[in-house]
Each structure stands twice: as structure tokens, then as C-alpha cells.
N, C-alpha and C positions, 0 to 999 in steps of 0.2 A: 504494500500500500504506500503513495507516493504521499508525503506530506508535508511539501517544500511548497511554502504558498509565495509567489513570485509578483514582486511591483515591479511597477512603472512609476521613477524618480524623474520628476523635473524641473531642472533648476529656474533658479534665476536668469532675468537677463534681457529685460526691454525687448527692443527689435529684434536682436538675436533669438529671439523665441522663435523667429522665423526656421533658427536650424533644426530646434525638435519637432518642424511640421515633417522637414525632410527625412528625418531619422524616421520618423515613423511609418514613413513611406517604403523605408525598407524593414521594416520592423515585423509592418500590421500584417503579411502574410505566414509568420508564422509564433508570433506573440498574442499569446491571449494571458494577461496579467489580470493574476486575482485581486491585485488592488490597485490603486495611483493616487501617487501622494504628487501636490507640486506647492510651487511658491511664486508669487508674481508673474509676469508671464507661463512659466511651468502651468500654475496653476488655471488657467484661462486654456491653454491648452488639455491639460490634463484632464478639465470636466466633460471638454468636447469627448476626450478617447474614452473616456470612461463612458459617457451616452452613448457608444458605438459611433462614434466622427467616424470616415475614412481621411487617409490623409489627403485626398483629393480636397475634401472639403477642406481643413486646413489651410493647404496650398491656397487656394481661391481667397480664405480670409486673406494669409499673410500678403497676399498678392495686391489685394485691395489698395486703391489709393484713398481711402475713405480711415485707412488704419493708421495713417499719419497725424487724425486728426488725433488721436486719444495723446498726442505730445506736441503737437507746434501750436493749439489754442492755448493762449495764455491769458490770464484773468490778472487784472489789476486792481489792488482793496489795499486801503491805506493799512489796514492792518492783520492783511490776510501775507503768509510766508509762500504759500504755495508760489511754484513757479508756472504751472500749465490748469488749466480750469478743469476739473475734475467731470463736467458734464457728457464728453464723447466719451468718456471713461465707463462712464456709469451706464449712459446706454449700451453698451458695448454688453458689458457685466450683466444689464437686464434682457436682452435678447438671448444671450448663452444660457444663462440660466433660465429662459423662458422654453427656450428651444431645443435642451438635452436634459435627460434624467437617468443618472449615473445606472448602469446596469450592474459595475462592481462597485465594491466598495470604495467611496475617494475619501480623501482629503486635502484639506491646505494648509498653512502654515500663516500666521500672524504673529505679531510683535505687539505686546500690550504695553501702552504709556504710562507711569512714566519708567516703569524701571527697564522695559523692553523684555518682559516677561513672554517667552516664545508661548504660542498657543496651537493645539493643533483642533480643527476645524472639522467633524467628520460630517458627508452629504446630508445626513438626515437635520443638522442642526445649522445649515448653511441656509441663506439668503444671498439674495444676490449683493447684498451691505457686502459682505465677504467676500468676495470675488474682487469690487473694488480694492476692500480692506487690503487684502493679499497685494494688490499692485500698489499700494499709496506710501511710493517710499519716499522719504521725509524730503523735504524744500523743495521736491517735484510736485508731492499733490498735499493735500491735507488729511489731520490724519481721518480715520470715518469712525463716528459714535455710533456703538451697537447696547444695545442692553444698559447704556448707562457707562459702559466704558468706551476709551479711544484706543483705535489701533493703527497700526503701520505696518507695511511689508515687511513678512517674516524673511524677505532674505536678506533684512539690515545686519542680521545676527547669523542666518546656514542658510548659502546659498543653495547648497542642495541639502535637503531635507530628510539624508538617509538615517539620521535617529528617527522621523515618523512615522517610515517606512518599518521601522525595528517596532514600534512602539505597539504598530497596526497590526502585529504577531509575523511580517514576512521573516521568512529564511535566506531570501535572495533577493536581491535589486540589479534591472535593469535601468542603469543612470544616465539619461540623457542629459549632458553636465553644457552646455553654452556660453557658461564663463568659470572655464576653467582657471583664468588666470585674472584679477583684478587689472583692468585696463592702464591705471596710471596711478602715480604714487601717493599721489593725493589720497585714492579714494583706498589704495591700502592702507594708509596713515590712518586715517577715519575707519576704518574697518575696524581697526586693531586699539583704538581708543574706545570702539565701541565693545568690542571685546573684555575687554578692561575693565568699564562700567558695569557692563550685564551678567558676564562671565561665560564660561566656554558654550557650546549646544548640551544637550543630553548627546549620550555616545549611544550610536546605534545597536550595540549587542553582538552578538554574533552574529554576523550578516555576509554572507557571499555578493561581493558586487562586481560587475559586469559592468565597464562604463562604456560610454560613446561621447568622446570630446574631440577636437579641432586641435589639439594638446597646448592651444595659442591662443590669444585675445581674438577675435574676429574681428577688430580693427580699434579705431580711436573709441573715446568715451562718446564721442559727437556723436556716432554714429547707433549707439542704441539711443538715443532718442529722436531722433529723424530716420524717415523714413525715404528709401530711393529705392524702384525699383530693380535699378541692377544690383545692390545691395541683398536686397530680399533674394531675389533669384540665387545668387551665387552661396547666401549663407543654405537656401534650400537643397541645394546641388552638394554641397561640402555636407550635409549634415545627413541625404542617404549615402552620399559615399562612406561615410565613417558609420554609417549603421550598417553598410552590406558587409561591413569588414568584420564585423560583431560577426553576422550571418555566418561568416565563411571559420573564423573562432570557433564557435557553436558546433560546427558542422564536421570539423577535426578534432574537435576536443580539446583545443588549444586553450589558454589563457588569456582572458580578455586583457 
């Protein structure tokens, strides 16, 4: 009797979420993950696969030029911090969530204010508040009050979310990782202060992981928040080729 209950890990990472449409492209013919866990983009993705998305459909979103707005609309409030308006965000959040209903079990990952208390999120106690929640990472959008408390994108704290995946009782994670590597120094300075603050993630457990990363930034910081066509495309292209490579692992026995 086989008893290894197998996720789908997907990280962080603005626009780059475009590469886990691709990954999935090579993924979905022979992945059926008993759970998926994700976190800001991950997670926007991850509800779609967990509804049964294909990645066709994926594709078609990240392809969208309608997906640039959820980042170049900016709101101006004398005493608002966000940098982009939260509102293509949220419809974004309320269509997905209007339009899939997880057939495995999901989750996501948030950040509770103020001490950045990670939270993990399971389908049945999601709204689509959460879906924002999961993307609203700090002086980009604002944070979103649910029940009385505020949150923020859980991957201020783990970009990829393989303690949720541990927590969720998996034995195995397939990790679709899109920022593998903090893009610029800054924002690992700030990483590692925030570290500091909150303290490490929970540690995933025993856990076999199987990743699929670019082993590299996929480019400037600029560029997960703007959206360009050829950008999208090519992160989509890079992200089944490094999923067929998984395939071809899998398929010899080799070590991912």
C-alpha cells in the first residue's frame, strides 16, 4: 500500500509566476498531486491547478495583457504606503476564486501583522480576502483585514512554503521554486532583517523534494513587476523546459 501523499509547492514571485504556468505544462500529464500548497503568485496559480486548471489555461492568463494591470495601476492617498492600487488585484483574486473549486486539498501561506506571524490558509476557510492576502506584499499593496486581523504575503518570511506542505501531512514535494535566488541585494538585506524580526519558517519535516528552478534570478527586480510579453513567453518556455527535465529524472530514477 503506497502512502506517500505528494504536493505541489509554489513559490513566490510576481510575474515570474509566469514560469510555474510553464512547469506545469510539462508537469500536468503525468502529476496528479494530493495537495498544493503556494504563496503569492504560487498561490493564485496553485488554486487554479488544484480546481483542475490545465496549463493551457494558465498560459492564456499569464499571456494576458490585462495581467499587467494587477502592478502598473498605482493609487495615490496622502496617507496610504501602498505603491500599486490593490483593485485589479482583487478582481483578479475574485474571479479565480469565483471560477475554481479546489478538487484537492490546497493551501496558502500569509504573514500576520504585526509580528509576521506565518499562517497557513486551508480551501475550506479561504475567501477570496486570501488570495489577495497571499499577494499583498508590503509597500507594493496594502496589507488586507480579515476577521479582524491584517495580513501580508507569506513569502515576506518562505518563499517557498515546503514547511506547509510538511504540515499538510505530505511525504514528498514537487517544488516549483521561480525565485530561486533573491534578485538584488537590497531585497536580500530586507529578507534577512526580516528574518531577524520574525524568526526562521517552521522546518518542513521529513520531506523528499523534487525541485524545478531556473537555478538563477529570471532577471532584474523591474521585471517581476511589469509585465512584457516577451518576458512572459520566455519565463513560460524556461519553466517546461526545466519541468521536462524533472520528467526525464522521474523517469530514470535519477535525483532531482
Amino acid at each position: 500500500m503506497n502512502d506517500v501523499k505528494t504536493a505541489l509547492v509554489l513559490s513566490a514571485g510576481g510575474m515570474w509566476g509566469a514560469y510555474q504556468a510553464g512547469a506545469w505544462k510539462a508537469l500536468e500529464s503525468w502529476l496528479r498531486p494530493d495537495l498544493v500548497v503556494g504563496v503569492s503568485a504560487g498561490a493564485l496559480n496553485g488554486w487554479a491547478i488544484a480546481g483542475g486548471a490545465p496549463a493551457s489555461d494558465l498560459i492564456e492568463r499569464w499571456l494576458n495583457p490585462l495581467t499587467a494591470a494587477t502592478m502598473r495601476q498605482r493609487r495615490i492617498r496622502p496617507f496610504g504606503p501602498a505603491l500599486f492600487d490593490p483593485g485589479p488585484l482583487e478582481e483578479t483574486a475574485r474571479e479565480l476564486y469565483a471560477r475554481y473549486t479546489p478538487r484537492v486539498p490546497f493551501a496558502c501561506t500569509v504573514a500576520e501583522l504585526p509580528r509576521l506571524r506565518l499562517r497557513l490558509v486551508p480551501a475550506e476557510e479561504m475567501t477570496w480576502r486570501h488570495l489577495v492576502a497571499t499577494c499583498a506584499v508590503p509597500v507594493a499593496f496594502p496589507p488586507v483585514r480579515i476577521g479582524g486581523k491584517r495580513y501580508v504575503d507569506g513569502g515576506v518570511r518562505e518563499v517557498l512554503p515546503l514547511w506547509a506542505a510538511g504540515a499538510m501531512g505530505a511525504s514528498r514535494a514537487i517544488a516549483v521554486d521561480a525565485l530561486p535566488l533573491m534578485p538584488s541585494r537590497l531585497v536580500r538585506a530586507c529578507c534577512g532583517i526580516l528574518r531577524w524580526f520574525a524568526g526562521d519558517a517552521p522546518a518542513p519535516g521529513p520531506l523528499e523534494v523534487w525541485r524545478i528552478t531556473a537555478g538563477r534570478p529570471l532577471g532584474p527586480l523591474k521585471s517581476a513587476i511589469r509585465w512584457e510579453e516577451r518576458n512572459i513567453r520566455e519565463w513560460i518556455r524556461l519553466g517546461e523546459q526545466d519541468g521536462l527535465k524533472l520528467g526525464l529524472c522521474r523517469s530514470t530514477g535519477s535525483t532531482a
